[in-house]
C-alpha positions as CSV (number, residue, x, y, z in Angstrom):
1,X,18.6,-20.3,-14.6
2,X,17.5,-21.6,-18.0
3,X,16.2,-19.9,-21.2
4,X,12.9,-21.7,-22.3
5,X,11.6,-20.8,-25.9
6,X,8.2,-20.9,-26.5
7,X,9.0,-22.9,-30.1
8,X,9.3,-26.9,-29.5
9,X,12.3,-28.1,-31.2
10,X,10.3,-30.5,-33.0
11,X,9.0,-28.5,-35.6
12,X,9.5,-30.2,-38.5
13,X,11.3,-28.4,-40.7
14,X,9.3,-28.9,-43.7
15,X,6.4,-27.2,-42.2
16,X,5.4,-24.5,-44.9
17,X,5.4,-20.8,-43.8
18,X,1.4,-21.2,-42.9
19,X,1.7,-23.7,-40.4
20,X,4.4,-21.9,-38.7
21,X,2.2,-19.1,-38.3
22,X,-0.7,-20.8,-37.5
23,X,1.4,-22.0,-34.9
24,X,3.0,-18.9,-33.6
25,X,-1.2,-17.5,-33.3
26,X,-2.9,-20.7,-31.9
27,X,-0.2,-22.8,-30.0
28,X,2.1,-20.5,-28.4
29,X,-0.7,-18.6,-26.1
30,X,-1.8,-22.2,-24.7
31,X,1.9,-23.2,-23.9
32,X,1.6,-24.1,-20.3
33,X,4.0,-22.9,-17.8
34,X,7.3,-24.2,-16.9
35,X,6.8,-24.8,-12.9
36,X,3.2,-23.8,-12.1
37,X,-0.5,-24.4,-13.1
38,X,-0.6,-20.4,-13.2
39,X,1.4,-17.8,-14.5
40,X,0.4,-15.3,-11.4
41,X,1.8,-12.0,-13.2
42,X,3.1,-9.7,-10.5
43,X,5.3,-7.1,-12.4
44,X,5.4,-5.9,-16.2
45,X,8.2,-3.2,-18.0
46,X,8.3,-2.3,-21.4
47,X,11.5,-2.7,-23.7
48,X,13.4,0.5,-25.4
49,X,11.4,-0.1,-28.1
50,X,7.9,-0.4,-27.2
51,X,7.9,-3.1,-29.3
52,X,8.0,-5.8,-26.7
53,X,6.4,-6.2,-23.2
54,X,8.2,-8.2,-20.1
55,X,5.8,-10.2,-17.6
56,X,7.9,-11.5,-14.3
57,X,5.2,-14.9,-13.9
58,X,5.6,-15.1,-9.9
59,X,4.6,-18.7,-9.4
60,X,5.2,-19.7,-13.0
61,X,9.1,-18.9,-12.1
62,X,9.2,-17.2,-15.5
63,X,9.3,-14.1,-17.4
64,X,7.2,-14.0,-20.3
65,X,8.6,-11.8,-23.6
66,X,5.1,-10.7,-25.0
67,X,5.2,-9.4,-28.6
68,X,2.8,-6.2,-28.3
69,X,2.3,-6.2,-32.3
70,X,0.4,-9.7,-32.2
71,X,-0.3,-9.7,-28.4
72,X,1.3,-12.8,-28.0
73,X,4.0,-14.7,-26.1
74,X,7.2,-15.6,-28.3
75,X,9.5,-16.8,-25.4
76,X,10.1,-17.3,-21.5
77,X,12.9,-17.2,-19.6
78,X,12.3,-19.6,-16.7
79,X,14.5,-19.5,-13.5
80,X,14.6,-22.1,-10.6
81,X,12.7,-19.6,-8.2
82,X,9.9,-17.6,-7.7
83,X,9.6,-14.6,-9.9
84,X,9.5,-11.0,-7.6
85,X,10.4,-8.6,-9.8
86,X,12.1,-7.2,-13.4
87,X,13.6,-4.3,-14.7
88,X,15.0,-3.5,-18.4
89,X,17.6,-0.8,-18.4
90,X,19.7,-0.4,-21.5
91,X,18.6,-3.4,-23.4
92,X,19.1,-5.7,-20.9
93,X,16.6,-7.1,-18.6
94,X,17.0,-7.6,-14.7
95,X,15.2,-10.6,-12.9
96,X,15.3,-11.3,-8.9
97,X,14.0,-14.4,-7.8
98,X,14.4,-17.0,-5.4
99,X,13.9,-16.6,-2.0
100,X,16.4,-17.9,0.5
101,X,18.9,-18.3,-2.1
102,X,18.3,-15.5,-4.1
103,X,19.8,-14.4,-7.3
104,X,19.7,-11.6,-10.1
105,X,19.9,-12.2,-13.5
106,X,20.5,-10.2,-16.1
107,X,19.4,-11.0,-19.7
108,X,20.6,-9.6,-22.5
109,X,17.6,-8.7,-25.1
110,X,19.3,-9.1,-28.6
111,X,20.9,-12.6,-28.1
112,X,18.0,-13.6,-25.7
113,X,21.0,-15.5,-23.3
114,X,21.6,-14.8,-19.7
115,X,25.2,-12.6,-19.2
116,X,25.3,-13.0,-15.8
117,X,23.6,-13.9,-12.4
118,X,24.5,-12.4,-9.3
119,X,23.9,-13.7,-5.8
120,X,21.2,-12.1,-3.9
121,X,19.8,-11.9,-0.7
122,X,17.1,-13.4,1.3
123,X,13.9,-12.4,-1.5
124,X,15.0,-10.0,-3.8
125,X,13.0,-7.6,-5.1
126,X,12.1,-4.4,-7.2
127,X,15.8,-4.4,-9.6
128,X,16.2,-0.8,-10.8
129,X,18.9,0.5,-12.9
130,X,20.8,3.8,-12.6
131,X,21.8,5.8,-15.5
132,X,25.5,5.4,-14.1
133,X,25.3,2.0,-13.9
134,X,24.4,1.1,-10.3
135,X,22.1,-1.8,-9.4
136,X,19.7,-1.5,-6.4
137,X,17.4,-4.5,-5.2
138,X,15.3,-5.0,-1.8
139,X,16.6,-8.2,0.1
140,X,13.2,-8.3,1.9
141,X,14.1,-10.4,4.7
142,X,17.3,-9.2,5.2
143,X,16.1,-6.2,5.8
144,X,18.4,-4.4,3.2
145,X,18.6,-2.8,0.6
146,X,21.9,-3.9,-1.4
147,X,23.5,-1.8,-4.2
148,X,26.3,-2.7,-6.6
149,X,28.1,-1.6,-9.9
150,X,27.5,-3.3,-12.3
151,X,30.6,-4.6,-14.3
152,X,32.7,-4.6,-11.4
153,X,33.8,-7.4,-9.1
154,X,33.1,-5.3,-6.1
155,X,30.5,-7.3,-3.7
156,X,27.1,-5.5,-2.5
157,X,26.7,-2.5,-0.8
158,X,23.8,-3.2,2.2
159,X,21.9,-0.9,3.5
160,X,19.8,-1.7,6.6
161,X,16.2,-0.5,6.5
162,X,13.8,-1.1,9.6
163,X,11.6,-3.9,8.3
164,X,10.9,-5.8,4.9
165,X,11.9,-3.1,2.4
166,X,9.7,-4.1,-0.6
167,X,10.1,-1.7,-3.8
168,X,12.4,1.0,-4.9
169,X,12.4,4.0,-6.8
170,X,15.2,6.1,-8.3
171,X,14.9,10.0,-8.5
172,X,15.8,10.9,-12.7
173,X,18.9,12.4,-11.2
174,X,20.0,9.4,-9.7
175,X,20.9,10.5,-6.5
176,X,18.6,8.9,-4.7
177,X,16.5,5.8,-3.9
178,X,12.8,5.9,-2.2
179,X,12.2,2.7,-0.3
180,X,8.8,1.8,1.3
181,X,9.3,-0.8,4.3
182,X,6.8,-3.5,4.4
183,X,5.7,-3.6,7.9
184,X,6.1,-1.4,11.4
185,X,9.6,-2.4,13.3
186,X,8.5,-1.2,17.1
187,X,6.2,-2.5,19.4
188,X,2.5,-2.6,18.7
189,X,1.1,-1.3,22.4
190,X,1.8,2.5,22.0
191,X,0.0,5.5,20.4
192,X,1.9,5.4,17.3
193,X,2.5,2.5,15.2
194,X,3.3,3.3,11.6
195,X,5.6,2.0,8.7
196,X,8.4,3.9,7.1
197,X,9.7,5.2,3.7
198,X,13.7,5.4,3.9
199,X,15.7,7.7,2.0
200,X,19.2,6.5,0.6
201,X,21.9,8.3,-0.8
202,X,23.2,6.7,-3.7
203,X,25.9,8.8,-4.1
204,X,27.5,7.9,-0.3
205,X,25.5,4.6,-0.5
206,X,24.4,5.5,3.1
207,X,20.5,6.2,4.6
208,X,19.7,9.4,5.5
209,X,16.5,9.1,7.3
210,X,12.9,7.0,7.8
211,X,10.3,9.4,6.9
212,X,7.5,7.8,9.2
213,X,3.9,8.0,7.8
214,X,0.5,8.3,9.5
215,X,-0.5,6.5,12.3
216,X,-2.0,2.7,11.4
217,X,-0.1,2.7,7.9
218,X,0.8,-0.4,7.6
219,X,1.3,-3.7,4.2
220,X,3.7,-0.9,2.3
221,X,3.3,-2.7,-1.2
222,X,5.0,0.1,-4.2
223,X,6.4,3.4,-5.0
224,X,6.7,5.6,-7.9
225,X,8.6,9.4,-8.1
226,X,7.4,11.9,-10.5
227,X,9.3,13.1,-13.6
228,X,10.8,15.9,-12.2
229,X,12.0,14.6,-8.9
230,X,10.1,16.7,-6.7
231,X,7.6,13.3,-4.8
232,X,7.3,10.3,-4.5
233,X,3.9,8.2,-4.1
234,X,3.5,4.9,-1.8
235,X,0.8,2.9,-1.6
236,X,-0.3,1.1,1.4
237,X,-3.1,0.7,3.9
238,X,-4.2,2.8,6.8
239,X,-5.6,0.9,9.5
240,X,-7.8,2.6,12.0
241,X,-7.0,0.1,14.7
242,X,-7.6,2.2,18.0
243,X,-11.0,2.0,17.5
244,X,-13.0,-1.3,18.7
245,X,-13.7,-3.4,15.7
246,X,-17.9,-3.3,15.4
247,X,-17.9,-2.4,11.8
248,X,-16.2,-1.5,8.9
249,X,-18.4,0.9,7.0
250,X,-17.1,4.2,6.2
251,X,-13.6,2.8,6.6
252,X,-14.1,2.3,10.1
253,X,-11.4,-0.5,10.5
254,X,-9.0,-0.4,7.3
255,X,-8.5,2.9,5.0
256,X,-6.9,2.2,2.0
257,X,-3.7,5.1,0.5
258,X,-1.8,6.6,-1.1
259,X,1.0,8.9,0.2
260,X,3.1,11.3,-1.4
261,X,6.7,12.5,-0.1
262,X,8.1,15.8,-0.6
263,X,11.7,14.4,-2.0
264,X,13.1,18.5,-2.1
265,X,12.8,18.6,1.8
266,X,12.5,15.2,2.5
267,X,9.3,15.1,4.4
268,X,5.8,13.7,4.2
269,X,3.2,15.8,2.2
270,X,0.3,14.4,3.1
271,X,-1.7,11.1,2.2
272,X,-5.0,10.7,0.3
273,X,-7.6,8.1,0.6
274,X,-8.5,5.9,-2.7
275,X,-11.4,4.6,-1.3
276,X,-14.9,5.9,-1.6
277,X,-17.4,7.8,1.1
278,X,-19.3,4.1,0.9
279,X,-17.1,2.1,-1.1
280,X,-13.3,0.8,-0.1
281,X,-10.7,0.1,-2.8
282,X,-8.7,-3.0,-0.8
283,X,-5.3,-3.3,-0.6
284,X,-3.8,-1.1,-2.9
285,X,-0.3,-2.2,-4.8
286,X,1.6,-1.3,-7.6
287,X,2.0,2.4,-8.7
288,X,3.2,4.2,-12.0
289,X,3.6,7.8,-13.0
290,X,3.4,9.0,-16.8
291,X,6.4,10.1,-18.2
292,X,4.4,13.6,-18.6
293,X,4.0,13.8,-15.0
294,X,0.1,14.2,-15.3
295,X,-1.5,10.5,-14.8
296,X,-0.8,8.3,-11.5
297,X,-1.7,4.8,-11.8
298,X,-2.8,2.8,-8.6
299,X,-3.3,-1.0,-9.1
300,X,-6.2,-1.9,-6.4
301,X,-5.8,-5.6,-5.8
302,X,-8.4,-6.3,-3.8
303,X,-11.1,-4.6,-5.7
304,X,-10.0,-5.5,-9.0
305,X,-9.5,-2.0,-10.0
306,X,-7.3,0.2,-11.7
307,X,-7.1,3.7,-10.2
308,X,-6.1,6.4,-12.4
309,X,-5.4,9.9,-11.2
310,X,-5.2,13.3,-12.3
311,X,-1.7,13.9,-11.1
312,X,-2.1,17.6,-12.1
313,X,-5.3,18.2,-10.7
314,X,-4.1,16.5,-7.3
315,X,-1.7,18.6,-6.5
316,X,-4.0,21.6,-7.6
317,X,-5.8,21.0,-4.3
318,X,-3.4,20.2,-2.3
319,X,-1.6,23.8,-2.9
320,X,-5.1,24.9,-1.7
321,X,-5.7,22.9,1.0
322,X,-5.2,24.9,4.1
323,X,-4.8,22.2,6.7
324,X,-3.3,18.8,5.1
325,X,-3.4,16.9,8.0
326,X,-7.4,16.3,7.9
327,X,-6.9,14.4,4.4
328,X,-5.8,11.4,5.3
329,X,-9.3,11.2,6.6
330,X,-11.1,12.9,4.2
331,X,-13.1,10.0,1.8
332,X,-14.2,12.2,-1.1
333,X,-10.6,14.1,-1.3
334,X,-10.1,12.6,-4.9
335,X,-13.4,12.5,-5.9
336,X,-13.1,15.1,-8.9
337,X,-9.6,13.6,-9.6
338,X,-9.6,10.0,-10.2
339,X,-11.3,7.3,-11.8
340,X,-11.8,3.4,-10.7
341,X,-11.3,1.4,-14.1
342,X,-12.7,-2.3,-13.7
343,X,-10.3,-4.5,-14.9
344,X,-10.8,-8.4,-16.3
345,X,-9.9,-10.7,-13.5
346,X,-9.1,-10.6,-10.3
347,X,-5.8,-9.3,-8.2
348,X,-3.9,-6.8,-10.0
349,X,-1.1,-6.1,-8.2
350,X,2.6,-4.8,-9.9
351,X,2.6,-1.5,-11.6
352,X,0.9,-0.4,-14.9
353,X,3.8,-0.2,-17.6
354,X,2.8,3.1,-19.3
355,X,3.4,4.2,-23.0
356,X,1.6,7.3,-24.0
357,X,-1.9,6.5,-24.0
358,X,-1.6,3.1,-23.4
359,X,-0.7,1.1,-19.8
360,X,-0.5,-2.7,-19.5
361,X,-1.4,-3.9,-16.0
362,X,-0.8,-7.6,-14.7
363,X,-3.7,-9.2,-13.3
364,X,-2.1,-11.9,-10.8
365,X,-5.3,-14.3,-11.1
366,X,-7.0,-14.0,-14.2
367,X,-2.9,-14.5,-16.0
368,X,-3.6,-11.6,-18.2
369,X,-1.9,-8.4,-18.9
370,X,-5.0,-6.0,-19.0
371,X,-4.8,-2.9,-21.9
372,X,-6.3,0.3,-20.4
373,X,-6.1,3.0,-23.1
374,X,-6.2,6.9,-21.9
375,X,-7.3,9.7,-22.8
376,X,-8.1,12.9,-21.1
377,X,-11.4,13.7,-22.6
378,X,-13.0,10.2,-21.9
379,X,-10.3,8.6,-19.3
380,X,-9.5,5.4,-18.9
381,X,-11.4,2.0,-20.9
382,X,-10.7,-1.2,-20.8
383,X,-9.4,-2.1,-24.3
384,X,-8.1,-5.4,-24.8
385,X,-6.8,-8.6,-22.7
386,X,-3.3,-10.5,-23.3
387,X,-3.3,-14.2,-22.2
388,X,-0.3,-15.4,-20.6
389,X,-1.2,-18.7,-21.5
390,X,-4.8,-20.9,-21.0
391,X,-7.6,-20.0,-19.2
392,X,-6.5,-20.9,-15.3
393,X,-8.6,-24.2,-14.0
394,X,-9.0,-23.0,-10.5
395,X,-8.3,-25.4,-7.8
396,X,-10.0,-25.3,-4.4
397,X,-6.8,-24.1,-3.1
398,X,-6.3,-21.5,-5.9
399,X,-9.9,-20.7,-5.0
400,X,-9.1,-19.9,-1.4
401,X,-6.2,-17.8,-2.2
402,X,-8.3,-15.7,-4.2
403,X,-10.9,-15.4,-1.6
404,X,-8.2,-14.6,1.1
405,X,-7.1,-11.8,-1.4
406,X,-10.7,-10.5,-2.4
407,X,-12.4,-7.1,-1.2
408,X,-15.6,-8.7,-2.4
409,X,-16.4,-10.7,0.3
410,X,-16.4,-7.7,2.8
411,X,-18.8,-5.3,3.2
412,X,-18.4,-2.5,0.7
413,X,-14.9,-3.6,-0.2
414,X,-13.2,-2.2,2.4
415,X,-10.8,-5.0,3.6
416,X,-9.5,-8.7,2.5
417,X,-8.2,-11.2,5.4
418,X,-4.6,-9.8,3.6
419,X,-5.6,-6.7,5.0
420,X,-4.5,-7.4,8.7
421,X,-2.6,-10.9,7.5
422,X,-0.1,-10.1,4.5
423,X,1.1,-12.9,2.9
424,X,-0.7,-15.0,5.6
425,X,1.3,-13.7,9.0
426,X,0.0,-10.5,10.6
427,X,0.5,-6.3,9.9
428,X,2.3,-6.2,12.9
429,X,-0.3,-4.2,15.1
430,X,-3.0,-4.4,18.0
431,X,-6.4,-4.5,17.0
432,X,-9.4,-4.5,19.7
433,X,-11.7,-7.5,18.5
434,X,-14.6,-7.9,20.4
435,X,-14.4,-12.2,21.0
436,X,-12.6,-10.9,24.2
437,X,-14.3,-8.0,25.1
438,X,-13.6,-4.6,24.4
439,X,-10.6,-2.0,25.4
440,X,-8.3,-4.7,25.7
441,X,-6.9,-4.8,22.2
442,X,-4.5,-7.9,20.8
443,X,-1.0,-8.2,18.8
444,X,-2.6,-10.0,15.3
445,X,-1.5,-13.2,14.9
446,X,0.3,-14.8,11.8
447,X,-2.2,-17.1,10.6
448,X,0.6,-19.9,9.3
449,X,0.0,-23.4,11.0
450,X,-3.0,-22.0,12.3
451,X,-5.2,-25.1,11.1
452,X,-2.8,-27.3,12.9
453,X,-2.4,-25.9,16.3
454,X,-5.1,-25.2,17.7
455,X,-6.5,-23.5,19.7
456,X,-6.6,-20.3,18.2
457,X,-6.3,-16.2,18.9
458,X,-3.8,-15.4,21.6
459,X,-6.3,-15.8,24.6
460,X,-7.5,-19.5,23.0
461,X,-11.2,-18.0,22.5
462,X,-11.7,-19.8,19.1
463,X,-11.1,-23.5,19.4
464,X,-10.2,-24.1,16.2
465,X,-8.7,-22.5,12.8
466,X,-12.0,-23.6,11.1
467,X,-13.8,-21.5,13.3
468,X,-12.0,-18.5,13.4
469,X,-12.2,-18.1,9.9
470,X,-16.4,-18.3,9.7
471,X,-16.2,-16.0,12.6
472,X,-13.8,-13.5,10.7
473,X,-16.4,-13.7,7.6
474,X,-19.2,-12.8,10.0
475,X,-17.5,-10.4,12.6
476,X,-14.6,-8.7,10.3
477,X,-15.8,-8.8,6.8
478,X,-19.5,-8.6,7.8
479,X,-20.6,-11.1,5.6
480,X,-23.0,-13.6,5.9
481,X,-20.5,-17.0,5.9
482,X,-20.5,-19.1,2.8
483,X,-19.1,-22.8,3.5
484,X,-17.9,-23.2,-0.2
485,X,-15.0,-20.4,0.0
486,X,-14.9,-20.9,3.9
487,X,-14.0,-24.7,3.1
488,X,-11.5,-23.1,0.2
489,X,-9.7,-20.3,2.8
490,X,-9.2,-23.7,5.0
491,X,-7.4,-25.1,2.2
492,X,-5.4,-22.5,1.1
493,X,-4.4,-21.8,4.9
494,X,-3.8,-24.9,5.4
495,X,-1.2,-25.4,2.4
496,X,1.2,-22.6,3.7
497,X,4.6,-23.9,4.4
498,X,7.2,-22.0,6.6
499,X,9.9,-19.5,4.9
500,X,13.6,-20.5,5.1
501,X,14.8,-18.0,7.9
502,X,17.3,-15.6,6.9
503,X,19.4,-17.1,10.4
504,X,20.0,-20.3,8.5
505,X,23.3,-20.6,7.0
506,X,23.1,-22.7,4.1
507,X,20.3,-24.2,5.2
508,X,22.0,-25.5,8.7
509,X,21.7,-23.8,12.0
510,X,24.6,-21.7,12.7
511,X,27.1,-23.1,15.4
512,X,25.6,-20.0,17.8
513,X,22.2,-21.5,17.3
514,X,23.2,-24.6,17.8
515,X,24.4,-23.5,21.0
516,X,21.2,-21.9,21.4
517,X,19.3,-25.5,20.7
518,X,20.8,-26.8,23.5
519,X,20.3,-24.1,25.4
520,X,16.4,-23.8,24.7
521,X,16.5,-27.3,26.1
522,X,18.4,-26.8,29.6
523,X,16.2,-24.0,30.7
524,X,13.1,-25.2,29.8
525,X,11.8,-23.6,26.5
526,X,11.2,-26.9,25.1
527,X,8.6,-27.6,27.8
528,X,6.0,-26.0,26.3
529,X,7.3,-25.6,22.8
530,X,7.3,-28.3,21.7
531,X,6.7,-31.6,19.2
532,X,6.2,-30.8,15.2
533,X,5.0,-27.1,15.7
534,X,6.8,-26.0,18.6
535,X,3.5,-25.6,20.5
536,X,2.1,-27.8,23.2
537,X,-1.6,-26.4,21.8
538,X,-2.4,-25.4,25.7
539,X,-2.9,-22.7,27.8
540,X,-0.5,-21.0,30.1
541,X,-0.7,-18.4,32.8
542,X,3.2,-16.6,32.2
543,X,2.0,-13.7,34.1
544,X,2.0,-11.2,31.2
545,X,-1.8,-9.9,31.6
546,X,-2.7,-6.3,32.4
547,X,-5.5,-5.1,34.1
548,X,-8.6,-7.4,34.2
549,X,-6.8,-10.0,32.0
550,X,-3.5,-10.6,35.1
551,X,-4.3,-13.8,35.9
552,X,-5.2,-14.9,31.8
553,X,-4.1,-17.6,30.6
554,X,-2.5,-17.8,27.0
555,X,-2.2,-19.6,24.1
556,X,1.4,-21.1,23.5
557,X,2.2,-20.1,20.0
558,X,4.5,-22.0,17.4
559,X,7.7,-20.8,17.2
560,X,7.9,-21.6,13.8
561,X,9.0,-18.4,11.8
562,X,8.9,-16.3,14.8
563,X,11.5,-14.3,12.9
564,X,9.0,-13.0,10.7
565,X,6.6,-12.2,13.1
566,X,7.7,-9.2,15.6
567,X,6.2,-7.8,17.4
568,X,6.0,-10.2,20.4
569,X,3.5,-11.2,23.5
570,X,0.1,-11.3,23.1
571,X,0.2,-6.9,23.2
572,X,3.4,-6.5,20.8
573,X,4.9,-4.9,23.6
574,X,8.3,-6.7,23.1
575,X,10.1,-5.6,19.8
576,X,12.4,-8.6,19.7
577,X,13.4,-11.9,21.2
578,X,15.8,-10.9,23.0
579,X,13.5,-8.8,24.6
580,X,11.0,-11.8,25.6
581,X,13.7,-13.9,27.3
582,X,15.1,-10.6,29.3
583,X,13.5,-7.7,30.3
584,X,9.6,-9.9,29.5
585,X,10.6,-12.6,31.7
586,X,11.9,-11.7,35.6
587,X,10.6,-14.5,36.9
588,X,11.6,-17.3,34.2
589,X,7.4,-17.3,33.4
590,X,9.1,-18.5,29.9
591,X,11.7,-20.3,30.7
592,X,14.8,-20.2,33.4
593,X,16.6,-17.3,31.3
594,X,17.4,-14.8,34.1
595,X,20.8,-16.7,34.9
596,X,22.2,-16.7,31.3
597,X,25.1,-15.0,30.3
598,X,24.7,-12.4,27.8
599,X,26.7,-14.6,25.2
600,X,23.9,-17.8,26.3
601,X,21.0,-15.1,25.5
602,X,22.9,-14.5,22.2
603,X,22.9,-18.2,21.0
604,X,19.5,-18.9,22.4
605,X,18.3,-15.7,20.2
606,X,19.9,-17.2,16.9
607,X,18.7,-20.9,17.7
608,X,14.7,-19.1,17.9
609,X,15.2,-17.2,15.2
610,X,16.3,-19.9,13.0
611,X,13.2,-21.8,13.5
């Protein structure tokens, strides 16, 4: 990691005191960033001061030091990774980044140089700070959550979680850590598929239980606790995805939440909807509490939005709600309590920083720290922009990102392609599409590589990537399809590269997995997986059809980051790998795998998980 200032050090030094300001006004805004045409703010925090504002820049690879008195950048610190989170705890700040090779470092704020930097996991995210001194951060494909004290030389403290732990929140008593997993860890063909929030003890640095939300919650993104202790709050989505999918109005298909945990008993309260009776507020994100305890803030990044609510008022009606389980369904719950604040630009995704009246939100696309300022008699307004830096020239690729991201290209805003495809895989459930018929629902499919193996959707029905994504504008948006973004969604789908998987060890297969390779070879695997994707782009019967689809054939899918993409089989009814080359295959439909030894289903795992 290196320490970028935003002065060039060839300022002359005869400059007079004018030009140097003129500078510090005109020049420093336009500074471009250090490894990206975009800044892409994901996550802001306020120094002890108030004086100064920290931006983590996620595909700037940067965290911008924004002077709040001129509303300008002074300084970057720029890392050799992407940006996913930031803390600042004592006058220091905390920065993850990186993704296979992840690090943390911390910064201290009066000399402006880097003290230390800590190996991480596999994506670090969310750094908080204990009053005691203990660092916690998310390895988000490691499925951990690691803890250490800081100033020791003691290593990490993992914790497992069930699937892509993605933010963390500390109660004020510091005794424990909330931490919203990402995704669903079972299988996908049952009645109840849900993500879960787990509970650590920071004390005995040990878990002490998943707290399972709704049915269909699902794409976790943030969590916040109140001031005194008593809840916490998690956004996420809640997809309705046992019903067939012939509309979306109402919510019919995706919901989109916010739940709140009872910390004192360690259960969930109940969860409110943030949509509206005929509007949808898409993929919620980041959320902040007031240091009063009376205002939530609920970044909406597919709508654009800002979602303030009266925290006070909130749990007013819940204490007089007889019956909580019917809110989760209820679309005009918050109606008295909340406001929708439009912001500036598009994608606002970390968490409001709040102080007093006045909460900074990063908008990812429009590189702009929004001011929202508050007040109880008039609520929230949109005050004032910062610029990270130049207006962004969009490319057609930065085009079709935004698209992919954007509730305005569905029908009353209900649902973005990110909805059911985070981060361009899949939200690890069954949804019953009608290209196939109806009451035979499907295990979504990551959409990485989709462009280049065709054909597409697990029963081969679209024969193309190009035309699956026209058909999802028409039949899951409901929209009429327009060729300009649908050309810029190809794009950006198209450009998606594979993640390092956490299997690799430095970068190199494992000796198990390259047991496994050979493995995969000698009983056949490679037959059909194979050549540059993995994928021999045909159709096989493998006998795993129910019902009217038994004798279906299938799509052969890549096997490229098939560790990210669990659950497995065209239904999600197998929860691991293992679990397709054992109790999924008695017949050696997918290759000869019935006479390996336990220790040869071992290596063959690690070699397919590697990939």
């Amino acid at each position: 990691m290196m320490i970028s200032s935003a002065l060039p050090e060839t300022l002359d030094r005869q400059w007079n005191v004018l030009t140097l300001l003129l500078f510090l006004v005109l020049i420093v805004p336009a500074i471009a960033f250090a490894n990206s045409d975009y800044a892409s703010p994901i996550a802001v925090a306020l120094d002890p001061s108030g004086e100064h504002l920290y931006v983590a820049e996620h595909t700037g690879q940067s965290v911008a030091d924004v002077d709040l008195a001129t509303k300008t950048v002074v300084q970057r610190f720029v890392f050799d990774g992407p940006v996913f989170g930031l803390a600042v705890a004592a006058n220091r700040l905390y920065v993850t980044y990186g993704v296979s090779d992840g690090q943390v470092a911390i910064i201290d704020l009066e000399s402006g140089q880097t003290v230390q930097t800590l190996a991480a996991g596999h994506t670090p995210m969310s750094p908080q700070v204990t009053s005691n001194g203990q660092l916690v951060i998310c390895n988000r494909y490691n499925n951990n959550v690691a803890i250490k004290s800081l100033g020791s030389t003691d290593d990490w403290v993992t914790i497992e979680t069930p699937r892509e732990p993605i933010a963390v929140a500390i109660t004020p008593d510091d005794s424990l850590a909330v931490v919203p997993n990402h995704l669903q860890a079972g299988r996908s063909d049952v009645n109840a598929v849900a993500a879960v929030v787990s509970l650590i003890d920071l004390t005995t640095q040990t878990k002490l239980k998943d707290i399972a939300l709704p049915n269909g919650s699902s794409g976790l993104r943030d969590v916040c606790i109140s001031p005194d202790g008593n809840y916490a709050y998690v956004t996420h989505l809640l997809a309705r995805y046992q019903l067939p999918t012939t509309q979306v109005d109402r919510g019919w298909m995706n919901t989109n939440a916010l739940s709140i945990i009872d910390l004192q008993n360690k259960v969930h309260l109940t969860t409110v909807l943030l949509d509206d009776v005929d509007m949808g507020a898409a993929n919620p994100w980041g959320v902040s509490c007031r240091d009063d305890g009376k205002l939530l803030a609920v970044s909406i990044a597919g709508t654009h939005e800002l979602c303030l609510i009266d925290r006070v008022g909130l749990h007013a009606k819940i204490d007089q709600t007889s019956d909580l389980s019917v809110v989760q369904n209820d679309l005009g719950y918050l109606y008295e309590v909340r406001q929708r604040i439009g912001l500036s630009g598009q994608g606002p995704r970390g968490a409001a920083a709040i102080a007093g009246s006045t909460l900074y939100v990063p908008v990812y696309f429009a590189d702009v720290v929004d001011v929202i300022e508050y007040s109880a008699a008039a609520g929230g307004v949109l005050d004032d922009s910062i610029a990270l830096g130049p207006e962004p020239v969009l490319t057609q690729l930065r085009i079709g990102e935004m698209r992919y991201n954007d509730g305005e290209h569905c029908f009353q805003k209900w649902q973005t392609c990110a909805s059911c495809h985070p981060d361009v895989t899949m939200d690890a459930m069954n949804w019953d599409l009608l290209n196939d018929g109806v009451g035979n629902a499907k295990n979504a499919k990551s959409l990485l590589l989709s462009h280049f193996t065709p054909p597409v959707m697990s029963s081969g029905i679209r024969p193309d990537a190009e035309t699956a994504v026209r058909a999802g504008m028409r039949y899951i948006q409901f929209v009429a399809i327009d060729e300009d973004n649908a050309d810029a969604l190809d794009a950006y789908l198209s450009a998606q590269e594979p993640i390092p998987s956490p299997y690799l060890v430095n970068g190199q297969l494992s000796q198990a997995a390259q047991r496994g390779q050979v493995l995969f070879n000698n009983a056949g695997c490679g037959s059909c997986h194979s050549g540059e994707y993995l994928t021999d782009m045909k159709m096989h019967a493998v006998g795993t059809g129910l019902g009217r689809e038994v004798d279906w054939e299938w799509d052969t899918p890549t096997l490229i980051n098939v560790w990210k993409t669990a659950p497995y089989m065209h239904d999600g009814r197998a929860v691991t790998i293992r679990e397709v080359l054992t109790t999924e295959n008695p017949h050696d439909y997918r290759g000869v795998t019935s006479s390996l030894t336990e220790q040869e289903i071992d290596d063959l795992v690690e070699y397919i998980l590697s990939l």
